[in-house]
C-alpha positions as MATLAB code, in Angstrom:
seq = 'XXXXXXXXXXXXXXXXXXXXXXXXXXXXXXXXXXXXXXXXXXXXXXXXXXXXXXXXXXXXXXXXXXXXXXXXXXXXXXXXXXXXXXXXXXXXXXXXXXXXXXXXXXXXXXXXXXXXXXXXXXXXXXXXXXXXXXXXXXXXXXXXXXXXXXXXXXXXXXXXXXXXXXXXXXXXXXXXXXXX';
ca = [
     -27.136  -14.792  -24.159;
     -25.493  -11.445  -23.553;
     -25.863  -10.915  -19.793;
     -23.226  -10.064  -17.005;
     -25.910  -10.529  -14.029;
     -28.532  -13.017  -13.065;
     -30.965  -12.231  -10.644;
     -33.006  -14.389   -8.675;
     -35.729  -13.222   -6.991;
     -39.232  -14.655   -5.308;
     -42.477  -13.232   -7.146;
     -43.225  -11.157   -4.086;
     -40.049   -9.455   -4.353;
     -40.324   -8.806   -7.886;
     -40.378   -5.021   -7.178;
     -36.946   -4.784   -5.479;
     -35.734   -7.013   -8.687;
     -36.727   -4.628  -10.715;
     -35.611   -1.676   -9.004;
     -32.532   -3.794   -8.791;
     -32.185   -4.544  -12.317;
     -32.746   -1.088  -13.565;
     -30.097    0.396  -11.560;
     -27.488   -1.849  -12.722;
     -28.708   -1.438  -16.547;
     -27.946    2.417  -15.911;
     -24.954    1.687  -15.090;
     -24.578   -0.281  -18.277;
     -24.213   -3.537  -16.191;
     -26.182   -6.412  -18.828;
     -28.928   -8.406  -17.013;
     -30.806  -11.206  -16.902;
     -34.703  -11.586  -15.209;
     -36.887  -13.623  -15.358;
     -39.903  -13.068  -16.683;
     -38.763  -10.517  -18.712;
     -35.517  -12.473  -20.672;
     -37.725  -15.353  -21.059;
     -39.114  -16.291  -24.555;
     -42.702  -16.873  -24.727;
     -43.006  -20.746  -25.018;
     -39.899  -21.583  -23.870;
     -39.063  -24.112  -21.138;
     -38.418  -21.954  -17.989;
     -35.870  -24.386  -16.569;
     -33.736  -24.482  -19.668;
     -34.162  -21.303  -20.098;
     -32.849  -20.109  -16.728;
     -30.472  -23.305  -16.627;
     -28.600  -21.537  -19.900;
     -28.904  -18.172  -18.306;
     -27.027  -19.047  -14.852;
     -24.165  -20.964  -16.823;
     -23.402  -17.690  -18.949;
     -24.042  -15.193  -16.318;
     -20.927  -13.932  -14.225;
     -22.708  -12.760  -11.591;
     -25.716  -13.943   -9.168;
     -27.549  -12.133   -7.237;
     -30.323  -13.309   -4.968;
     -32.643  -11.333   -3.297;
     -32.523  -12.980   -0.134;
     -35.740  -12.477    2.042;
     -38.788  -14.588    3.785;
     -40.480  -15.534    0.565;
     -37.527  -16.495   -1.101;
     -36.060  -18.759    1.372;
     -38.727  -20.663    0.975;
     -38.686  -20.682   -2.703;
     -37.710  -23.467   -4.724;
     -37.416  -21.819   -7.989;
     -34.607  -19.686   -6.059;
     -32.897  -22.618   -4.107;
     -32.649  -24.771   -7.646;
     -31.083  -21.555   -9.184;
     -28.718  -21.141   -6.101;
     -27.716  -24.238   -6.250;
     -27.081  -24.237  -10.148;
     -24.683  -20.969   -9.411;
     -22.940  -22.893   -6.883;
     -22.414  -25.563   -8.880;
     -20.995  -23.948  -11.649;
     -18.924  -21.957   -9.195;
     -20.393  -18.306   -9.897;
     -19.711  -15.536   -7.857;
     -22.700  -15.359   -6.081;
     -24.127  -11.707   -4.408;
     -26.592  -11.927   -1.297;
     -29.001   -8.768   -0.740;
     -30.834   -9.365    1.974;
     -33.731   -7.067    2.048;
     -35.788   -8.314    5.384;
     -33.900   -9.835    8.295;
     -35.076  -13.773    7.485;
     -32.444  -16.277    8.809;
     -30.236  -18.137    7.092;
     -31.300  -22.294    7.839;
     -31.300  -25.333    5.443;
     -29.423  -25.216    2.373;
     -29.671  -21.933    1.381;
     -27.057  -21.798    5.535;
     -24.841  -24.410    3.631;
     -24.561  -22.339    0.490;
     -24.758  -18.512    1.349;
     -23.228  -18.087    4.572;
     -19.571  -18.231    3.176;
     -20.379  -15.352    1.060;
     -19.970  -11.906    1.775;
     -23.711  -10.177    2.248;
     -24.919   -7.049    1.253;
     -27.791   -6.493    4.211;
     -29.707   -4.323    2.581;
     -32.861   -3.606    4.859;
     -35.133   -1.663    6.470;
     -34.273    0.048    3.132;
     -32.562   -1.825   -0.114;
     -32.620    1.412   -2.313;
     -30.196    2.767    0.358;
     -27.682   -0.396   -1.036;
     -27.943    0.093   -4.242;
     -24.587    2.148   -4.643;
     -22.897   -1.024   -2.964;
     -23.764   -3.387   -5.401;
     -23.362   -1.612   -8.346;
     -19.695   -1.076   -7.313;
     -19.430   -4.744   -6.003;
     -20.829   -6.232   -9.720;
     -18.193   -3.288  -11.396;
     -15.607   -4.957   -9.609;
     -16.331   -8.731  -10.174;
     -16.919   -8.249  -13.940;
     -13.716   -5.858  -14.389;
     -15.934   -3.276  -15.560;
     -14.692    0.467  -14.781;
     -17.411    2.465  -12.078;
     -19.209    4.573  -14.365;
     -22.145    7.499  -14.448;
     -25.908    5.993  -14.619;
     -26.861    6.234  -18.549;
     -28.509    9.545  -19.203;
     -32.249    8.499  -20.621;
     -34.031   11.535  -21.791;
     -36.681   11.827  -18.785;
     -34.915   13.149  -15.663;
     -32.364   11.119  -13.682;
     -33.630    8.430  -11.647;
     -32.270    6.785   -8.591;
     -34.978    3.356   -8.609;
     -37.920    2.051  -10.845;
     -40.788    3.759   -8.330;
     -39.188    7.349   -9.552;
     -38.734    5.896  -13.037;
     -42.569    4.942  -13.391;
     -43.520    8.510  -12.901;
     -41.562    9.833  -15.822;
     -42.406    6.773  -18.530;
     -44.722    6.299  -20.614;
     -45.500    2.835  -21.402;
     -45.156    2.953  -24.565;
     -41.372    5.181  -24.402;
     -38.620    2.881  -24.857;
     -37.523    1.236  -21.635;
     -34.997    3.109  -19.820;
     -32.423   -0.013  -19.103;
     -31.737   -0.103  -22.960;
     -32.736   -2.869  -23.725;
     -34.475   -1.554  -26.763;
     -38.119   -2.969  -25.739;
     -41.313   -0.920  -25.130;
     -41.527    0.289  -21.095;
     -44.483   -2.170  -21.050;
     -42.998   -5.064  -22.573;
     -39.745   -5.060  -20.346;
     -39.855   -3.569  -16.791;
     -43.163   -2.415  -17.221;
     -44.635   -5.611  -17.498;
     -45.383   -6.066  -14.112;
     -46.395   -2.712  -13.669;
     -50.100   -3.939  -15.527;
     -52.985   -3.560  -13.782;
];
């Protein structure tokens, strides 16, 4: 796996994921999402298992729905365990209780709400830093620059190549959950 980032995310945040994901893949910043990086009739838990242990980075989208999620507390706790440095954006104001307190709140937060697009800027510097990478301009797609995924849907067709780079069909990567 070739990925700098993992993100883990609740389903209902899947939008801010995305939005997240796309920004750091302009900045040439590799990530990892799931569904998207997962092969069709694979074993989600291996799958995401391998993903964590190669990833540098892990960002969780921290909110109401995803404290509550135990998809995202088994994938918290496998970053903790194999000591990654893990990123909290918090995009609603849900408290920290249980073992996502014991875990996250020795880690420095991003707080990233009413409005997480604001934030954006702040991670992508945070994730250039951890990973060594130098900052660097958004990759230049050829629809007009785009600052999240709700301005990038407007420009893409789903059948244009995605704008991340990943070399996939809009629809087949972050388009995918864009499907009616």
């Amino acid at each position: 796996m070739n990925h700098d980032v993992f993100i883990s995310d609740s389903s209902q945040n899947s939008k801010a994921a995305q939005a997240i994901c796309h920004t750091l893949e302009q900045h040439k910043i590799r990530c990892w999402i799931a569904p998207r990086d997962i092969p069709s009739g694979s074993e989600y838990s291996d799958v995401i298992d391998a993903a964590i242990i190669n990833c540098k980075v892990f960002i969780i989208i921290f909110s109401e729905s995803s404290s509550t999620s135990l998809w995202v507390k088994g994938e918290l706790n496998a970053a903790f365990t194999e000591q990654k440095y893990i990123i909290p954006f918090r995009i609603d104001d849900t408290r920290l209780t249980g073992g996502n307190r014991v875990i996250l709140n020795q880690f420095h937060w991003i707080d990233a709400y009413p409005d997480y697009e604001q934030k954006f800027a702040e991670l992508v510097e945070s994730v250039s830093r951890i990973i060594g990478k130098p900052k660097n301009e958004p990759q230049q797609v050829n629809t007009p620059p785009v600052t999240n995924l709700k301005q990038a849907i407007k420009f893409i067709d789903r059948n244009e190549p995605c704008p991340c780079g990943s070399g996939r069909k809009y629809k087949d990567c972050h388009g995918r959950s864009q499907k009616e």
